[in-house]
N, C-alpha and C positions, 0 to 999 in steps of 0.2 A: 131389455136393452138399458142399459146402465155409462154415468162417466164413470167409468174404474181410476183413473189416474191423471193426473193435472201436471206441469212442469213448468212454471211460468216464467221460469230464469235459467235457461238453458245456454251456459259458453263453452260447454266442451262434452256433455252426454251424445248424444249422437247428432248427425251431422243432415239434412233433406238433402236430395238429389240436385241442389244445387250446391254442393257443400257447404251450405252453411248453417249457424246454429241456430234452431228456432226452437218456441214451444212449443206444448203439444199438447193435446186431449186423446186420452186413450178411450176409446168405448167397447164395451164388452157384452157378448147375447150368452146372458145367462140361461135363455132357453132350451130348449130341446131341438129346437128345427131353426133353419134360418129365417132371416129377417129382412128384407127388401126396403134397404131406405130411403128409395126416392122419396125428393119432398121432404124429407125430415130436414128439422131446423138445427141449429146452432148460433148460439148467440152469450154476448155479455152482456146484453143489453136487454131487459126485461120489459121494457117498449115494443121491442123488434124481435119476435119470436123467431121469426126467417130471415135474420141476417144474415147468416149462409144459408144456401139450402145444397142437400146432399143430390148428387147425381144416380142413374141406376148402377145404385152397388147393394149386394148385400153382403150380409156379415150372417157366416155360419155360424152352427147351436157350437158353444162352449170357446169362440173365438174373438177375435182383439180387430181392433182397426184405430190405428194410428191416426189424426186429424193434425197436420201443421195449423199453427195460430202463430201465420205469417205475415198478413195483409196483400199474400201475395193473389190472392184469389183463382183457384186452381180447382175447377170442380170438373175433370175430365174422368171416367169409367175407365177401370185399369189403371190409373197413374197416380203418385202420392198425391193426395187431397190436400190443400191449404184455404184456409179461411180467409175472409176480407176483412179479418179484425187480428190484433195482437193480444196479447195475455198482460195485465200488469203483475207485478211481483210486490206491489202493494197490498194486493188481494183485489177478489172481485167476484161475483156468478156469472158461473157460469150455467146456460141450461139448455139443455135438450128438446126438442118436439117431436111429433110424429107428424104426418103428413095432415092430418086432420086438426091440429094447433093444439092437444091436448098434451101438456108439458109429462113427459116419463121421467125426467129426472133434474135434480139442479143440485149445485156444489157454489158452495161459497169457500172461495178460499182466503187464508190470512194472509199476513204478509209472507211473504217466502224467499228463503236465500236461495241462491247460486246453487245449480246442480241437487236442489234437495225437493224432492217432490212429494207431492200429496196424495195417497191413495188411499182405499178400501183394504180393510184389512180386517179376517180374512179375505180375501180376494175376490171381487166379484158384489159381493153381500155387507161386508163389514164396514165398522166405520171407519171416517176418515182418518190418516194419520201423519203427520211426516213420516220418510222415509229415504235413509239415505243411500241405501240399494234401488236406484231406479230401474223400474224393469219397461220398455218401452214393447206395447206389441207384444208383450208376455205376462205371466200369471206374476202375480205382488206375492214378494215374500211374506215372511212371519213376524216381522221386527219392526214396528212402528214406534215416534215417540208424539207423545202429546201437544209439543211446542220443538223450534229448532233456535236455538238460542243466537243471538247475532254475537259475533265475535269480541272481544273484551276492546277497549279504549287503553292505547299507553300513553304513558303521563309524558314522555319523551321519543322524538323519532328515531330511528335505526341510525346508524353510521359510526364512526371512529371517532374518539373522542379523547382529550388530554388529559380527564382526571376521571375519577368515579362521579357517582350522582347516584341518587333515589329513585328509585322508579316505582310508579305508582298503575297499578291495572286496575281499570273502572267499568263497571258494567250499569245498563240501566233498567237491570234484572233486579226484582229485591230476591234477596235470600243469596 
């Protein structure tokens, strides 16, 4: 059991059962048989290994399970799952337990923009990557990039204007 994929700035990728836009933790059993994960933990918080803990659900061999990180706290069997914590898009760990508190897995994530999520690549096993094919609840494509660059700074704002001007695009990327 693995986090496959992380989305911690989600405003328009897909929507929970309340229509609204959350984040998300995708997890994924790379196994061969399923995996029952009462009692498994979820957490951002490395103090609190069981700050969620999961209901009886399990997650079949080679299959995905969606996690909201809503704050809205939703651990009902059958129904989309949401956490009692949120995602920062500043970065953070996230990590996993099993019911016996030994941690299967943890992801630290960097800062991250809007709609651009961080997963394993290849899929399941690989490392971490941006990605701006987010695949929610399904297999991570091929195309990862190392970093997701924040969008340039202009030297002047939009709008109509009486004469010409300079315009200057700044980034606080070197290179």
């Amino acid at each position: 059991i693995v986090i496959n994929e992380v989305l911690a700035s989600n405003s328009n990728i897909n929507q929970d059962e309340d229509d609204s836009y959350q984040d998300w933790v995708e997890i994924r059993n790379n196994g061969a048989t399923a995996v029952n994960l009462t009692d498994f933990g979820l957490t951002d918080d490395a103090t609190m290994p069981f700050k969620w803990t999961f209901p009886n659900v399990s997650i079949g061999a080679g299959q995905y399970m969606l996690v909201w990180c809503s704050d809205k706290d939703r651990a009902n069997a059958g129904e989309p799952l949401h956490t009692n914590f949120k995602l920062s898009s500043g970065g953070e760990t996230i990590t996993l337990t099993n019911a016996s508190g030994v941690t299967l897995n943890t992801v630290t994530t960097p800062s991250m923009l809007q709609n651009i999520s961080y997963g394993r690549i290849p899929n399941g096993t690989g490392s971490f990557l941006f990605m701006n094919v987010v695949t929610p609840a399904a297999a991570n494509g091929s195309v990862g990039y190392t970093e997701a660059l924040t969008p340039p700074t202009f030297s002047q704002e939009s709008g109509m204007l009486p004469a010409g001007f300079n315009l200057t695009l700044s980034t606080t990327v070197p290179g």
